[in-house]
N, C-alpha and C positions, 0 to 999 in steps of 0.2 A: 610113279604110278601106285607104288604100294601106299605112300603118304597120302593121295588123293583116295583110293577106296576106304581106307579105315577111317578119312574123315565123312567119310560120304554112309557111309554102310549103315550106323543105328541113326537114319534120317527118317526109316519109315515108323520108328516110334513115336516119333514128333511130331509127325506133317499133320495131324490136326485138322485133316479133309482139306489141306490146301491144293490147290493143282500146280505145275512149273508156272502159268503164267504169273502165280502171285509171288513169286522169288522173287528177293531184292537185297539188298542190305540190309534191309532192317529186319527180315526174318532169319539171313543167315547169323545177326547177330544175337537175336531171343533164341536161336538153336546152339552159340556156344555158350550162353549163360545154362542153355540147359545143362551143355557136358557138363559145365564147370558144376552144374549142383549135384550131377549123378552119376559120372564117370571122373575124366579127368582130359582137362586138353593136352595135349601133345604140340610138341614143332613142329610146323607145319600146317595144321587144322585151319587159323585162320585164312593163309594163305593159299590153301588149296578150296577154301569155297571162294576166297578171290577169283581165282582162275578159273572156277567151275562157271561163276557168273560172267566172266567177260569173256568166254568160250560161247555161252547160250546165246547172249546178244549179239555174238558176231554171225551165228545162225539165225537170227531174229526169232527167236525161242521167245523170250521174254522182252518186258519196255526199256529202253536207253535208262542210261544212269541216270538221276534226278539231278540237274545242277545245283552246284551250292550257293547260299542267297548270296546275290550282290552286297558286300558291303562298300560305303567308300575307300576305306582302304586298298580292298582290293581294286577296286578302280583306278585310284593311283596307280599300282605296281601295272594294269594292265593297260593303262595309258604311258609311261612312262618305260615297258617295254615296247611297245608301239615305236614308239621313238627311238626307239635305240636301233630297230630294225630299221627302220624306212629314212629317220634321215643322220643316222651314222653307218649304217650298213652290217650292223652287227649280226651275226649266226645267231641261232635259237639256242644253241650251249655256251654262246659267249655271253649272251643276256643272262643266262641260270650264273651264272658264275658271279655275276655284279648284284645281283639282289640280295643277299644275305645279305652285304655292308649297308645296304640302303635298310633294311632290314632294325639292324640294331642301331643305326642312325636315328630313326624315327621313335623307336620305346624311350631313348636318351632323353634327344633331344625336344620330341611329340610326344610327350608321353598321354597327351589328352586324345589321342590319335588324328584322323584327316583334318580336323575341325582345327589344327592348332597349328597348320603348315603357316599361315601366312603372319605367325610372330615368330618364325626364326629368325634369329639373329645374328649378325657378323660374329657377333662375342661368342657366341654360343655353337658355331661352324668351329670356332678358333679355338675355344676350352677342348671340344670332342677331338679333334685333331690331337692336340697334345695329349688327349691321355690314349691314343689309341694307335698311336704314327708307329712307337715300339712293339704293339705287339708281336708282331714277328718281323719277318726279314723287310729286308730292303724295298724287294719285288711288291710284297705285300701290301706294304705301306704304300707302295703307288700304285698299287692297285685300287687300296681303298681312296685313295683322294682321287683317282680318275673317275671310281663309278661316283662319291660325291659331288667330286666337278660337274657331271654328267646330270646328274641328277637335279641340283640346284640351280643348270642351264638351264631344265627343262620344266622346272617351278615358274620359273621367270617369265618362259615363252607361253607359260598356257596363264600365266597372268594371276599366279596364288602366292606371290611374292612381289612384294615392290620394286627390292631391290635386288639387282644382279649379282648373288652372293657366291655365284661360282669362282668372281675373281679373288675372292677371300680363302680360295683353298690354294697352299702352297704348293709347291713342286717338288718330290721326294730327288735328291741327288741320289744317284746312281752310280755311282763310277765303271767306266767301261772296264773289262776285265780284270776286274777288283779280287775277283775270287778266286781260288783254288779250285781246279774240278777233284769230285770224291771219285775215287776210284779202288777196283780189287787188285790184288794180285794175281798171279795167273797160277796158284797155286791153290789159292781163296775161291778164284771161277771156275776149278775144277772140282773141287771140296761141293760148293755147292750143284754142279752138276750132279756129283756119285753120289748125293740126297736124295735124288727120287729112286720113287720106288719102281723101280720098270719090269715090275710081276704084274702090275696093275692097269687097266686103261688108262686111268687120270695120269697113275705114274708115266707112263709114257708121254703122254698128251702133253705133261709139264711138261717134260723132260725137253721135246720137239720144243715148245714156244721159249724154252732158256737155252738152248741151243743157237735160235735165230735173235734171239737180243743176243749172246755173248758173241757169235761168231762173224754175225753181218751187224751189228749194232744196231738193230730196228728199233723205232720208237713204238711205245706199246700198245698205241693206236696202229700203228701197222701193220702189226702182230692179227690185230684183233680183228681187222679188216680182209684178210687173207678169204680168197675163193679156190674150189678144186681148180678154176678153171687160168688160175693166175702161175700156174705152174708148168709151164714145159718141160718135159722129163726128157725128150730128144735133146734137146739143146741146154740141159742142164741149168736153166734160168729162172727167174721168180717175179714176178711184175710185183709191183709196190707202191701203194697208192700213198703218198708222201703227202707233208704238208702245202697247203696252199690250192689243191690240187692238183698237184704236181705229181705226173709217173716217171718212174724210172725202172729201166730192168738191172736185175743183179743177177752176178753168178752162185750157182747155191752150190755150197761144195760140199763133196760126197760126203763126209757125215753126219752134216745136216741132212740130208738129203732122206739117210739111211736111218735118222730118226723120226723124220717126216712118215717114211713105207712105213715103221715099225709100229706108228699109233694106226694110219690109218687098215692097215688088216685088220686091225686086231678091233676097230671100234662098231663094234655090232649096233648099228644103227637104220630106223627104217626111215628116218628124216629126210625129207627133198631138200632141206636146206643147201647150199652149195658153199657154205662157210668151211674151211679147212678146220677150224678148233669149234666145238659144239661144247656148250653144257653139258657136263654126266649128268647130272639126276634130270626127270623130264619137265619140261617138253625138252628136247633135244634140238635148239638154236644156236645161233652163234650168238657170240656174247655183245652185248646191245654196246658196247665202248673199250677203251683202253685201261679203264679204270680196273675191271676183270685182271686183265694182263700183271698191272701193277700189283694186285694182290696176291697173286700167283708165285710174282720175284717174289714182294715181301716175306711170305709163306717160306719157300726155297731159300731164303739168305737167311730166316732167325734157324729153319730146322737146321744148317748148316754152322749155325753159332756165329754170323756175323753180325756182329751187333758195333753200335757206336759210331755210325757214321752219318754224314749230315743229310745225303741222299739215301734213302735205304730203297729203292724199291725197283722198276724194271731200269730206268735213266743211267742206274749205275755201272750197269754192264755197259752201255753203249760208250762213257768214260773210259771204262775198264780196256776196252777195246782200243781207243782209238793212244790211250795212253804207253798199253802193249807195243802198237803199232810202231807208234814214235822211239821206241826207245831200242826198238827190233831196226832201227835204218830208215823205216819210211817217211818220206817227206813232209810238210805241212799238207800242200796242194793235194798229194796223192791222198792224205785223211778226208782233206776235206772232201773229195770225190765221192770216198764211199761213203762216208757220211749225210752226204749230198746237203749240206751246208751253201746255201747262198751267200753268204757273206763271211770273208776273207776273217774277219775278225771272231767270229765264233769257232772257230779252227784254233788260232793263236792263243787261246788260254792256253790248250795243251803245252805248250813252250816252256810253261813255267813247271813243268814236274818233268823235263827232261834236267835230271840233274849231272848228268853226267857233259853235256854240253854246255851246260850253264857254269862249271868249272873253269871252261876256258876264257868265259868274258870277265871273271872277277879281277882283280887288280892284286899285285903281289904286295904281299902282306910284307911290314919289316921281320927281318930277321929270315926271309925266304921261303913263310912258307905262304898256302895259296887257301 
């Protein structure tokens, strides 16, 4: 609030006989060139007449945003998530996540923009493929030849390509549990727990959400999904809006529990929101994804000094956990329960950092030892 009034307050030097209805963008923007030529902007300034304007409009204060002009490009990306919705079935976050690669696909290989879709070429799928298959992992790399695939199906079907050039994108091998999961010690998961600061609201508030990745292994969409109203405090339980849509109830054990009371007393708030973890600074919501969450681990593992691992962010406690688990006595099956894994096989990576039972299958070495 404080950042919203200071950017708000020398407005009446400015306004230039204008009334609210003439606010827009384009005057909030001639109002920071003015800071900029006679004060100074600050963090925050632009962002807080952001929110000043889509607060008016939701009052109908002021006119709807101006749309921005149709280009054809953009017409592609918004025909071609069209398609991805309606006839692959794809969520609204799983289409954000496939356009980037279609993205720099196109500067590459279009570089004349929409006008120049219908001379791509096999050779030219197959050159961008090779210099771009490495850049990161595995996952990645078939990620970007799905949304290609995807993409150049959908060139085809709306008829700005001749040829069907989707069969020209290969298939990334994968190998089923290829990998090693990263994981902490439970030395390292306490190290960063005694990081926060718990004199503080936020201190706390983290403290609560690293609590419920390290101790239940929640994913950080999970986390980030939580309502006052998903917690039974009689029956000691926590309802959990899992992947797929999928619910599940979990037992929340008392010191999560007890770090959960600890933020909420303490968090002075007059938000109707009904989200368990709110944004500190305002407006006072819950945090719009999982993404939130993972910033928070990350924050909490570098203040902690962990560094150098290949997951750094919430994902890694839930390892961390279910790795503990295994080597504490508990079963596959029974991991995989709390974890609530559907498939037998994303359980069984862990198997491979039980070292201590992985002793007994080796074959005895000459000379006797193992």
């Amino acid at each position: 609030m404080r950042v919203y009034c200071r950017s708000l307050r020398p407005t009446r030097r400015c306004r230039s006989g204008l009334k609210l209805t003439d606010l827009d963008e384009r005057v909030t923007e001639r109002y920071l060139k003015y800071r900029a030529r006679k004060l100074c902007i600050q963090a925050g300034d632009r962002a807080a007449l952001k929110r000043l304007l889509s607060v008016l409009r939701e009052a109908g204060m002021i006119a709807p945003a101006p749309l921005p002009p149709t280009t054809p490009e953009h017409q592609i990306f918004e025909g071609f998530s069209d398609y991805l919705r309606q006839e692959r079935g794809l969520a609204p976050r799983s289409i954000i996540c496939h356009l980037p690669s279609i993205r720099r696909f196109l500067r590459e290989v279009c570089p004349a923009g929409a006008r120049d879709l219908g001379n791509i070429s096999r050779e030219g799928v197959t050159r961008y493929i090779e210099r771009h298959a490495r850049d990161g992992s595995a996952e990645s790399g078939k990620r970007m030849c799905w949304s290609l695939r995807a993409f150049l199906r959908y060139l085809h079907h709306k008829g700005v390509t001749r040829l069907a050039l989707a069969d020209c994108v290969p298939s990334v091998r994968q190998w089923k549990l290829a990998s090693l999961p990263t994981y902490l010690s439970a030395a390292q998961v306490q190290k960063v727990l005694d990081g926060c600061d718990r004199a503080t609201t936020m201190g706390r508030r983290d403290y609560a959400i690293l609590m419920l990745l390290a101790k239940l292994g929640l994913r950080a969409g999970e986390v980030a999904t939580l309502t006052l109203d998903d917690i039974d405090w009689r029956s000691g339980e926590m309802l959990i809006r899992a992947k797929g849509r999928q619910r599940a109830r979990m037992p929340m054990p008392p010191d999560v529990g007890a770090a959960i009371v600890a933020y909420l007393r303490d968090r002075r708030s007059t938000s109707s929101c009904r989200r368990l973890f709110l944004r500190t600074p305002a407006p006072h919501v819950g945090f719009a994804s999982g993404c939130a969450i993972t910033v928070i681990a990350k924050t909490a593992l570098e203040r902690a000094g962990v560094r150098g691992y290949a997951h750094h962010g919430a994902h890694i406690f839930r390892h961390s956990l279910a790795t503990e688990l295994l080597r504490s006595g508990a079963t596959l099956s029974e991991i995989g329960q709390l974890l609530r894994h559907e498939s037998h096989d994303t359980t069984r990576i862990y198997a491979k950092v039980d070292i201590q039972r992985l002793r007994t299958l080796s074959l005895p070495w000459p000379g006797g030892a193992q």
